[in-house]
BAKEDO-640524 format. One record per atom (N, C-alpha, C, CB): residue in three letters; residue number from 1; x, y, z. Coordinates in steps of 0.05 Angstrom, whole numbers, plus 5000, padded with zeros to 4 digits. Glycine has a CB too. Example, Ala and Ser with C-alpha at 12.3 -4.5 7.8 and 13.67 -1.06 7.14 Angstrom:
BEGIN
@type=ALA | seq=1 | c1=5264 | c2=4886 | c3=5156 .
@type=ALA | seq=1 | c1=5246 | c2=4910 | c3=5156 .
@type=ALA | seq=1 | c1=5264 | c2=4934 | c3=5156 .
@type=ALA | seq=1 | c1=5226 | c2=4911 | c3=5181 .
@type=SER | seq=2 | c1=5257 | c2=4955 | c3=5142 .
@type=SER | seq=2 | c1=5273 | c2=4979 | c3=5143 .
@type=SER | seq=2 | c1=5258 | c2=5001 | c3=5157 .
@type=SER | seq=2 | c1=5282 | c2=4988 | c3=5114 .
***
This chain:
BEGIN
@type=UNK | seq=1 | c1=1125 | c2=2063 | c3=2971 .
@type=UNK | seq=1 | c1=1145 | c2=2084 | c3=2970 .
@type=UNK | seq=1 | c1=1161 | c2=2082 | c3=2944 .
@type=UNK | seq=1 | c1=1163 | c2=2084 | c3=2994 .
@type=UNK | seq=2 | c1=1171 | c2=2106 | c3=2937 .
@type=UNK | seq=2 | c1=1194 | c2=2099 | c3=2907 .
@type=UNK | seq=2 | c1=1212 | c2=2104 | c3=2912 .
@type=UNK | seq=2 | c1=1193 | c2=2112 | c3=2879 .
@type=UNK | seq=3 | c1=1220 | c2=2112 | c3=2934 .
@type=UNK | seq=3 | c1=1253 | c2=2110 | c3=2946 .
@type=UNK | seq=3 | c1=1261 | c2=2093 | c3=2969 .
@type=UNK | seq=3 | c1=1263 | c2=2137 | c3=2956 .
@type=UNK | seq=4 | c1=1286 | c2=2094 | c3=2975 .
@type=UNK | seq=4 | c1=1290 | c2=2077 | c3=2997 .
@type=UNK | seq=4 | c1=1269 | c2=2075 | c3=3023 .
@type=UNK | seq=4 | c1=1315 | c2=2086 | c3=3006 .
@type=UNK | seq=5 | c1=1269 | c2=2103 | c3=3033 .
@type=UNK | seq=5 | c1=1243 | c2=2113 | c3=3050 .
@type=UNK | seq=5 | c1=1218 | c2=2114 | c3=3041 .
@type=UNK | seq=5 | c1=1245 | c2=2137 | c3=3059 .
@type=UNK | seq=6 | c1=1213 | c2=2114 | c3=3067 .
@type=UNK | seq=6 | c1=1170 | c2=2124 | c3=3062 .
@type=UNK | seq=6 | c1=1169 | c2=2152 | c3=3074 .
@type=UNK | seq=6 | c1=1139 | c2=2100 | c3=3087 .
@type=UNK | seq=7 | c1=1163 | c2=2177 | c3=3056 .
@type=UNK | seq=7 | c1=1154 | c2=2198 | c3=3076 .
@type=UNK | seq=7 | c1=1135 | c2=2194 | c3=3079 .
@type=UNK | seq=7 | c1=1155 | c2=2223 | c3=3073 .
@type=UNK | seq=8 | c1=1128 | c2=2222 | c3=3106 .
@type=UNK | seq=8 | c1=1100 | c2=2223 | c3=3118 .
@type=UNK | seq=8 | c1=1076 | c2=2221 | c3=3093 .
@type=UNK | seq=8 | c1=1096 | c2=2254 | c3=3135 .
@type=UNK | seq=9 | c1=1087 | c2=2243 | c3=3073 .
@type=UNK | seq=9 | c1=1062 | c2=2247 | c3=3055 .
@type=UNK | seq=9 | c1=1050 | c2=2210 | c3=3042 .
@type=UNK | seq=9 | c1=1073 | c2=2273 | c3=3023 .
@type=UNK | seq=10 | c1=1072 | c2=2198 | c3=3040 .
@type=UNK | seq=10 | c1=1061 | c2=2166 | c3=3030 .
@type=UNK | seq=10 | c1=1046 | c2=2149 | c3=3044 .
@type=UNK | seq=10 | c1=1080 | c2=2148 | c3=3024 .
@type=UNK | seq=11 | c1=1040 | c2=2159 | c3=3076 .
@type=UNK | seq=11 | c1=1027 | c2=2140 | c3=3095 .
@type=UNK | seq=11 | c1=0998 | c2=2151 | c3=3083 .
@type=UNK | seq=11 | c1=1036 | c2=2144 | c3=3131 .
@type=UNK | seq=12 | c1=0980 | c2=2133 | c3=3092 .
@type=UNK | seq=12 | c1=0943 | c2=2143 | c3=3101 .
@type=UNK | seq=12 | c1=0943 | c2=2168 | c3=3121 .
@type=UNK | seq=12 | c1=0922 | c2=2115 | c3=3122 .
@type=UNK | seq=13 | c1=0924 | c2=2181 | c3=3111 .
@type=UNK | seq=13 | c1=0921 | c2=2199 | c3=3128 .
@type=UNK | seq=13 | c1=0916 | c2=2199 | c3=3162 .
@type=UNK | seq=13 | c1=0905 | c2=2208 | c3=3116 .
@type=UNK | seq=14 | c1=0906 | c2=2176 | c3=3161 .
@type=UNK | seq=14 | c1=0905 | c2=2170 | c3=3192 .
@type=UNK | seq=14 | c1=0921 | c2=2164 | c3=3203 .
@type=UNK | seq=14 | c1=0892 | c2=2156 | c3=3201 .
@type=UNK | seq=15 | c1=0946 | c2=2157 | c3=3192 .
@type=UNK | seq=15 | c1=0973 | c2=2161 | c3=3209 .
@type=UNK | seq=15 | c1=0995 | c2=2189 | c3=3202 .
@type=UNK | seq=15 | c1=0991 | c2=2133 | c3=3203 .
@type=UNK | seq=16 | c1=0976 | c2=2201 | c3=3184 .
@type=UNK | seq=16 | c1=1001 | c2=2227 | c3=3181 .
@type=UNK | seq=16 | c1=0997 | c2=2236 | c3=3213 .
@type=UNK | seq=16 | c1=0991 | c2=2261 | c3=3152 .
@type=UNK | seq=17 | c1=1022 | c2=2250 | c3=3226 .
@type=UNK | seq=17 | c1=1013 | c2=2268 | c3=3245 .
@type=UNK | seq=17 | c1=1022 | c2=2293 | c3=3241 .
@type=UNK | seq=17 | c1=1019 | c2=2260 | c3=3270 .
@type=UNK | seq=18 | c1=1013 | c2=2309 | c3=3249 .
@type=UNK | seq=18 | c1=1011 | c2=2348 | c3=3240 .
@type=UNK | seq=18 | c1=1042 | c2=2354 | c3=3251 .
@type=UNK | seq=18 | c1=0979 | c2=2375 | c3=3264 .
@type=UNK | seq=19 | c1=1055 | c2=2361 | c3=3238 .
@type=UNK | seq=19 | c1=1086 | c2=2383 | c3=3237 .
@type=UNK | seq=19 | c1=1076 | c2=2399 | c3=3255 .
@type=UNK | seq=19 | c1=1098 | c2=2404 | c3=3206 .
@type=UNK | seq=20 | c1=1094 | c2=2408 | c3=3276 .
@type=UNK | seq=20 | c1=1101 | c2=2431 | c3=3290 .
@type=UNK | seq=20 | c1=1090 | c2=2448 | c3=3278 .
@type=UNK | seq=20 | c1=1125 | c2=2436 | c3=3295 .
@type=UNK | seq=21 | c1=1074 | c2=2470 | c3=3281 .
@type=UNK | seq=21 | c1=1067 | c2=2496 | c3=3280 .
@type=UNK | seq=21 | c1=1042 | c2=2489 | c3=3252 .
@type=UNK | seq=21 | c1=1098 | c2=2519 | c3=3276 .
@type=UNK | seq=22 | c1=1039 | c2=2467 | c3=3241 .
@type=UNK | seq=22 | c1=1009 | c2=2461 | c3=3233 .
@type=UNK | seq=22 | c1=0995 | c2=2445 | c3=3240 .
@type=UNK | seq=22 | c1=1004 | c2=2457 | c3=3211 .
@type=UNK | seq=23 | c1=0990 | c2=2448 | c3=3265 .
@type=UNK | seq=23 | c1=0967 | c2=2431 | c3=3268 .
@type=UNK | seq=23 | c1=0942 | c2=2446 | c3=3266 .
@type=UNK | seq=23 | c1=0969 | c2=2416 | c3=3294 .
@type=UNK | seq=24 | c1=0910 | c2=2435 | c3=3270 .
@type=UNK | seq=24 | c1=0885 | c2=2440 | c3=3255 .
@type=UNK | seq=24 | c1=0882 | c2=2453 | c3=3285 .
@type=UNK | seq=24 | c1=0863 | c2=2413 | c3=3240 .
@type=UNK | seq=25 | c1=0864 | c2=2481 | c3=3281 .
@type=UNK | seq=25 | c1=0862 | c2=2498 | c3=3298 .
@type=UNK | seq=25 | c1=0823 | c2=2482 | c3=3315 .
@type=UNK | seq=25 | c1=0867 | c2=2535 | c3=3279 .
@type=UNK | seq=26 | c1=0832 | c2=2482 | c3=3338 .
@type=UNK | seq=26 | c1=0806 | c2=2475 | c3=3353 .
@type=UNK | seq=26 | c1=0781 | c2=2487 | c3=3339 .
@type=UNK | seq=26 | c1=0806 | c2=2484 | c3=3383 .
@type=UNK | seq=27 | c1=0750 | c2=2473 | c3=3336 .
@type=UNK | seq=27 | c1=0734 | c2=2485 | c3=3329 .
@type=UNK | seq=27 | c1=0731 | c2=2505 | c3=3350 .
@type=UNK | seq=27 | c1=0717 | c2=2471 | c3=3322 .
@type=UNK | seq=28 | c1=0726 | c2=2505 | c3=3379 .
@type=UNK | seq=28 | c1=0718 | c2=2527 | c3=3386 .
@type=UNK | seq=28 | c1=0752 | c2=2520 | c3=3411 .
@type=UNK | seq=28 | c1=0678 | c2=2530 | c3=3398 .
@type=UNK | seq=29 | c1=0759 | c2=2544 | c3=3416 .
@type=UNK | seq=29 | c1=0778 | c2=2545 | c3=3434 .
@type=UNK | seq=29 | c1=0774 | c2=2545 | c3=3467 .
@type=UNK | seq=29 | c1=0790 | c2=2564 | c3=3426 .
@type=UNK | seq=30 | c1=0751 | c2=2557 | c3=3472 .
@type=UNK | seq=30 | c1=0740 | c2=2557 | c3=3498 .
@type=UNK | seq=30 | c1=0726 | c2=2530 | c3=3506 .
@type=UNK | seq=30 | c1=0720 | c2=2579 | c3=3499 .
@type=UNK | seq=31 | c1=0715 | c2=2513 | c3=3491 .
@type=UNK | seq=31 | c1=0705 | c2=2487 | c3=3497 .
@type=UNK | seq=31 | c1=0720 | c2=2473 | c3=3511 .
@type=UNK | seq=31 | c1=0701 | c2=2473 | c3=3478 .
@type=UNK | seq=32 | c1=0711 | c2=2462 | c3=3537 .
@type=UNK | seq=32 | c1=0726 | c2=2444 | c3=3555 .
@type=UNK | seq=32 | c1=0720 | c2=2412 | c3=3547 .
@type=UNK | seq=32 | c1=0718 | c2=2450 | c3=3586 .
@type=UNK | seq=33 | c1=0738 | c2=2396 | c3=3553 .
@type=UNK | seq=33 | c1=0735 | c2=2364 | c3=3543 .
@type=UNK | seq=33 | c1=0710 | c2=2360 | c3=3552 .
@type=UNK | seq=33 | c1=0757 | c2=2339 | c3=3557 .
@type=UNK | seq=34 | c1=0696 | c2=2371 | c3=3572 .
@type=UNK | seq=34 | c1=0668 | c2=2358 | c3=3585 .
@type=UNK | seq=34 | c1=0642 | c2=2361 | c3=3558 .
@type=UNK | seq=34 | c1=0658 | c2=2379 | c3=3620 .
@type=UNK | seq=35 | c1=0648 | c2=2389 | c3=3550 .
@type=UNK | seq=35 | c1=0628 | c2=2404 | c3=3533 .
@type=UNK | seq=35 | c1=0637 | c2=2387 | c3=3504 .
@type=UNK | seq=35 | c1=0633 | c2=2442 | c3=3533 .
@type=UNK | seq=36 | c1=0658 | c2=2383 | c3=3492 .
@type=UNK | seq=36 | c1=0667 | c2=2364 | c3=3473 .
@type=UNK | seq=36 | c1=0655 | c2=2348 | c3=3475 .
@type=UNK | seq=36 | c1=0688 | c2=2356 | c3=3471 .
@type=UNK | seq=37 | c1=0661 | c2=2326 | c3=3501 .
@type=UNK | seq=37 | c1=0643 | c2=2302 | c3=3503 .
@type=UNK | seq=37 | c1=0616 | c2=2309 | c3=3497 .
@type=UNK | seq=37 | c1=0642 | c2=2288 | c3=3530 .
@type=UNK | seq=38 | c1=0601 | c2=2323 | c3=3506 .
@type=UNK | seq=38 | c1=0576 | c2=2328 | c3=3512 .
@type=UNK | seq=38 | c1=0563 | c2=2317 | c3=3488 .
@type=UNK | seq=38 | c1=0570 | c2=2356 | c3=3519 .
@type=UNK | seq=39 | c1=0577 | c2=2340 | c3=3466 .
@type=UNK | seq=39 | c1=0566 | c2=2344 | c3=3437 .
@type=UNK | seq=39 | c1=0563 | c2=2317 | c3=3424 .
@type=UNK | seq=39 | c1=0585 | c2=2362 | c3=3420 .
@type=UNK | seq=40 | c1=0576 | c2=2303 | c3=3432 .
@type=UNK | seq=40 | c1=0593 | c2=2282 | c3=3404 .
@type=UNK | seq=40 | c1=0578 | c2=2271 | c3=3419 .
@type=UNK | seq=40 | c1=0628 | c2=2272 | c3=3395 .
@type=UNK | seq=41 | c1=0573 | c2=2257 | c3=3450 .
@type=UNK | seq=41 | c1=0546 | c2=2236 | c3=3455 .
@type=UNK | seq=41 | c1=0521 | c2=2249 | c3=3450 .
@type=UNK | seq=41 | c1=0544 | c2=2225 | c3=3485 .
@type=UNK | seq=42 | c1=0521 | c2=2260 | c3=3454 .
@type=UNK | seq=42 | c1=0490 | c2=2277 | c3=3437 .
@type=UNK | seq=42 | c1=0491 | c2=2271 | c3=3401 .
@type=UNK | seq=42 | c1=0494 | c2=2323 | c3=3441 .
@type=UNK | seq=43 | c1=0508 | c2=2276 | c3=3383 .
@type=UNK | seq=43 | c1=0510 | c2=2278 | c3=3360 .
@type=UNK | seq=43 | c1=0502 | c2=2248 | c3=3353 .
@type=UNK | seq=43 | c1=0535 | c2=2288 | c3=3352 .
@type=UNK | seq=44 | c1=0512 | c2=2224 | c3=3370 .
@type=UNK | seq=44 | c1=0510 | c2=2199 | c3=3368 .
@type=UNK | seq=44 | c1=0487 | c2=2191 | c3=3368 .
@type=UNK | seq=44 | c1=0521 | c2=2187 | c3=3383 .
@type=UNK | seq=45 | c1=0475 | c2=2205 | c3=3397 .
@type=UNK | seq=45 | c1=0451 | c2=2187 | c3=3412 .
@type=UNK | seq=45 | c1=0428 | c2=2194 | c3=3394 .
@type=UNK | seq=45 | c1=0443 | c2=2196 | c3=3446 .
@type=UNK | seq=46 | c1=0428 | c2=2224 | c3=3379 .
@type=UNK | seq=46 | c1=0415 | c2=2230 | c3=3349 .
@type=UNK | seq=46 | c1=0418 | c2=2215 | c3=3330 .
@type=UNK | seq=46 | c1=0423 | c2=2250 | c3=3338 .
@type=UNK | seq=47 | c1=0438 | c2=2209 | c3=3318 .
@type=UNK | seq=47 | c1=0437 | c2=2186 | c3=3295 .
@type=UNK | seq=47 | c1=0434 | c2=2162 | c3=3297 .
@type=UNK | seq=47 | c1=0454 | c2=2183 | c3=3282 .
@type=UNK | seq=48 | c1=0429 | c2=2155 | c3=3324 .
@type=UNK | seq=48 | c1=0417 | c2=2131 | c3=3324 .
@type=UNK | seq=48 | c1=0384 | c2=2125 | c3=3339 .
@type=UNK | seq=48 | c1=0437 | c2=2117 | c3=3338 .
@type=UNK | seq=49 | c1=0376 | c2=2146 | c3=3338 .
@type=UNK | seq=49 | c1=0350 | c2=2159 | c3=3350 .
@type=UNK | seq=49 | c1=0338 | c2=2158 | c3=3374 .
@type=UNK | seq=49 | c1=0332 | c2=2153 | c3=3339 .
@type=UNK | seq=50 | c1=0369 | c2=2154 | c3=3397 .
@type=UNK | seq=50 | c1=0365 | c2=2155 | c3=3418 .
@type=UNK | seq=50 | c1=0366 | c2=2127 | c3=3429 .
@type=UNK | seq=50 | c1=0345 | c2=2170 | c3=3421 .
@type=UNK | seq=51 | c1=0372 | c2=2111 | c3=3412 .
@type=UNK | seq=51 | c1=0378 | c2=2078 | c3=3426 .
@type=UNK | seq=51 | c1=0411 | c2=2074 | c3=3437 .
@type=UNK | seq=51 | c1=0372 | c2=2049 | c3=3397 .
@type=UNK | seq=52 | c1=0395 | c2=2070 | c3=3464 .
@type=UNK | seq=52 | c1=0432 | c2=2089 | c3=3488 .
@type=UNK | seq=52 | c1=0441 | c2=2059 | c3=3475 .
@type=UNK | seq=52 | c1=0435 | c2=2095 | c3=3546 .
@type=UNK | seq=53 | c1=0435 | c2=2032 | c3=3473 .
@type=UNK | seq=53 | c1=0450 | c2=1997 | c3=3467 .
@type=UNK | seq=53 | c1=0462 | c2=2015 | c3=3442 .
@type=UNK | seq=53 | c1=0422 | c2=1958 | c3=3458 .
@type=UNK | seq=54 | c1=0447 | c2=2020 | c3=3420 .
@type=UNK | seq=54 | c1=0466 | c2=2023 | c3=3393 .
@type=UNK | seq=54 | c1=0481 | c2=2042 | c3=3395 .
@type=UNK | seq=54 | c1=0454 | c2=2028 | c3=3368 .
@type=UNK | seq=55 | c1=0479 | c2=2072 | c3=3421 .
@type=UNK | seq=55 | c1=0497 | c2=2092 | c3=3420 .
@type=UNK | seq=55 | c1=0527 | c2=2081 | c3=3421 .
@type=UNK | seq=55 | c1=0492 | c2=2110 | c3=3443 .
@type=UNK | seq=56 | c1=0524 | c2=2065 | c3=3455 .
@type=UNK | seq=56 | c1=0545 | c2=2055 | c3=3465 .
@type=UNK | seq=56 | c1=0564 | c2=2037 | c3=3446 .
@type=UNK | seq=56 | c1=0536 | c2=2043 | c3=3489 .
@type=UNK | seq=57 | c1=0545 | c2=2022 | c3=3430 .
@type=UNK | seq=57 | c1=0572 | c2=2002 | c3=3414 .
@type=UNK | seq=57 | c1=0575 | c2=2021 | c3=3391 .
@type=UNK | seq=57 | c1=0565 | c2=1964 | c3=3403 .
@type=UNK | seq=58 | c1=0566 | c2=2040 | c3=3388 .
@type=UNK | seq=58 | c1=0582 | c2=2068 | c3=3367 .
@type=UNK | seq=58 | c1=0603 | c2=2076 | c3=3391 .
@type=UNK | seq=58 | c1=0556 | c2=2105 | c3=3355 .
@type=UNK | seq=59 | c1=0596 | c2=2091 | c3=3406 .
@type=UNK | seq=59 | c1=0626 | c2=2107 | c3=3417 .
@type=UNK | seq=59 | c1=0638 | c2=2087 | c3=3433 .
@type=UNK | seq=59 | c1=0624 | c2=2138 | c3=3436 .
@type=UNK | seq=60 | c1=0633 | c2=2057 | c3=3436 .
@type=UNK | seq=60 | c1=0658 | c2=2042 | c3=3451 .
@type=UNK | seq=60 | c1=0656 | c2=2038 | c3=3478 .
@type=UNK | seq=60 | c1=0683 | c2=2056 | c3=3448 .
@type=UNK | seq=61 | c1=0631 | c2=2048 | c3=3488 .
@type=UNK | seq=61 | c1=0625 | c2=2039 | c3=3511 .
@type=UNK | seq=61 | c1=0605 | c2=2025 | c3=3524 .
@type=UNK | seq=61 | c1=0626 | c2=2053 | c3=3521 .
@type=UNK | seq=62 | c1=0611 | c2=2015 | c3=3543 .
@type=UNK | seq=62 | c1=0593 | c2=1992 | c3=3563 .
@type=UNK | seq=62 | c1=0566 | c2=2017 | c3=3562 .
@type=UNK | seq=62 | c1=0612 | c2=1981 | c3=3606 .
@type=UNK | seq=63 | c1=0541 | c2=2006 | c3=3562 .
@type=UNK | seq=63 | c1=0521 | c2=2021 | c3=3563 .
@type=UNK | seq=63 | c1=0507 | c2=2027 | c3=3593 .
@type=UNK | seq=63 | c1=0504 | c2=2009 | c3=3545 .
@type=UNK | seq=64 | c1=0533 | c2=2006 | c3=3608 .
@type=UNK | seq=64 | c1=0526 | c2=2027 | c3=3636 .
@type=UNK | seq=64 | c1=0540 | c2=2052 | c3=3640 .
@type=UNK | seq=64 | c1=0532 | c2=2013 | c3=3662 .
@type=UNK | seq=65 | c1=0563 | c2=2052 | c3=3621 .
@type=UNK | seq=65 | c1=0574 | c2=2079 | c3=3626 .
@type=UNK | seq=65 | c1=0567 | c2=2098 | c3=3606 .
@type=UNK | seq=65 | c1=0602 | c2=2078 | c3=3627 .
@type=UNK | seq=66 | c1=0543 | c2=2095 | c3=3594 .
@type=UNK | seq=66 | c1=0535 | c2=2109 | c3=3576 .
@type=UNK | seq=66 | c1=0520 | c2=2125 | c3=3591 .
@type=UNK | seq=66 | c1=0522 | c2=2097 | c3=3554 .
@type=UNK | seq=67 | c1=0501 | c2=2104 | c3=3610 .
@type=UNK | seq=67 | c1=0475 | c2=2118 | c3=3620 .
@type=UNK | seq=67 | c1=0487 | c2=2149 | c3=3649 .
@type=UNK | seq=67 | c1=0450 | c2=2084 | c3=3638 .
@type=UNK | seq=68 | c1=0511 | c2=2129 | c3=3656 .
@type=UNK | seq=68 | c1=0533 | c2=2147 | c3=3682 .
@type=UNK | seq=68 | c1=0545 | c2=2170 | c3=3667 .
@type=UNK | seq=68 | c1=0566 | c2=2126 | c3=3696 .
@type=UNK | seq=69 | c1=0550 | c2=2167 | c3=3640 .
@type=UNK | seq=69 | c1=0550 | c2=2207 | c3=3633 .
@type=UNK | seq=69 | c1=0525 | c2=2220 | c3=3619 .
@type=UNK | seq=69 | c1=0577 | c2=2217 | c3=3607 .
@type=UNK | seq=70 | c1=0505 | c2=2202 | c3=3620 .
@type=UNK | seq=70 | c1=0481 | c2=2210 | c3=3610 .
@type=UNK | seq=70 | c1=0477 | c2=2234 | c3=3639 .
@type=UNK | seq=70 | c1=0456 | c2=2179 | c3=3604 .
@type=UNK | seq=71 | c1=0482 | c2=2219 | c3=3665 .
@type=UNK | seq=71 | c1=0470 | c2=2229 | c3=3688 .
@type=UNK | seq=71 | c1=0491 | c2=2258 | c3=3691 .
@type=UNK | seq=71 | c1=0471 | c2=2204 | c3=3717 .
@type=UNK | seq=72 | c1=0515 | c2=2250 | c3=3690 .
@type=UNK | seq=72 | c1=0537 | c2=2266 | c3=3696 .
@type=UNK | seq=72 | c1=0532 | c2=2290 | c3=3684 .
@type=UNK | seq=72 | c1=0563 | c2=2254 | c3=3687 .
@type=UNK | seq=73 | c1=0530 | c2=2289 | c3=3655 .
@type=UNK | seq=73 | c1=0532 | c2=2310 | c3=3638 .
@type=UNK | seq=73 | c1=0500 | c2=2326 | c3=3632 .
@type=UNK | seq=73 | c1=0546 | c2=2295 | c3=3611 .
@type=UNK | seq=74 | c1=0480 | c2=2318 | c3=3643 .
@type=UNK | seq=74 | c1=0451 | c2=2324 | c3=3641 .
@type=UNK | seq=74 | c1=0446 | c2=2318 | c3=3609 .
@type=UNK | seq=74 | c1=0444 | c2=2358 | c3=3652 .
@type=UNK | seq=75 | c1=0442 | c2=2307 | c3=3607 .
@type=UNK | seq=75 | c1=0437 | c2=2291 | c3=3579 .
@type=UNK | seq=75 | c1=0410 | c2=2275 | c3=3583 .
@type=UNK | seq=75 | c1=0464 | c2=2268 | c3=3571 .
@type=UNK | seq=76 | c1=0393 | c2=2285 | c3=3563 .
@type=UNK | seq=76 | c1=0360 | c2=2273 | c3=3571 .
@type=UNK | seq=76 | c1=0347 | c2=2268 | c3=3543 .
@type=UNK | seq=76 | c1=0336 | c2=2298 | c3=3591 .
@type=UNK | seq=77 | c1=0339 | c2=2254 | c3=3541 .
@type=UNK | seq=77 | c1=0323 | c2=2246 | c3=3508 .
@type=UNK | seq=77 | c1=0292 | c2=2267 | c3=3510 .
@type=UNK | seq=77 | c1=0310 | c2=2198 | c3=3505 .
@type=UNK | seq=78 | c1=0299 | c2=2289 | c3=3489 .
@type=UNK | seq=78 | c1=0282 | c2=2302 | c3=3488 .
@type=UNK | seq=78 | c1=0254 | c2=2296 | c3=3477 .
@type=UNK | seq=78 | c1=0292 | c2=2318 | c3=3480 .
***
């Protein structure tokens, strides 16, 4: 910082948080958290070419609970 304080703009971006009345508008607004999830373990289980062990230690989970929203969410390796 060059003054006494640190403003927001001097942090990393990953700790700015969005001002009242700008925050980043949802990609789709009708999407429910289930359908969000859906995508993003799908997007994963693609870039890693469907290996659920390497999905799970990408998104942070035990790969039994990988396979329990595999079932949940109908999610199938095409």
């Amino acid at each position: 910082a060059t003054g006494a304080f640190i403003s927001v703009r001097e942090l990393p971006a990953r700790l700015q948080i969005p001002v009242l009345g700008q925050e980043q508008p949802l990609p789709e607004e009708s999407a429910s958290l289930e359908e969000v999830e859906k995508r993003y373990i799908e997007v994963v289980l693609r870039a890693t070419g469907w290996n659920k062990a390497l999905a799970a230690r990408k998104l942070g989970i035990d790969r039994a609970t990988l396979y329990r929203k595999l079932l949940r969410l109908g999610l199938s390796e095409p």
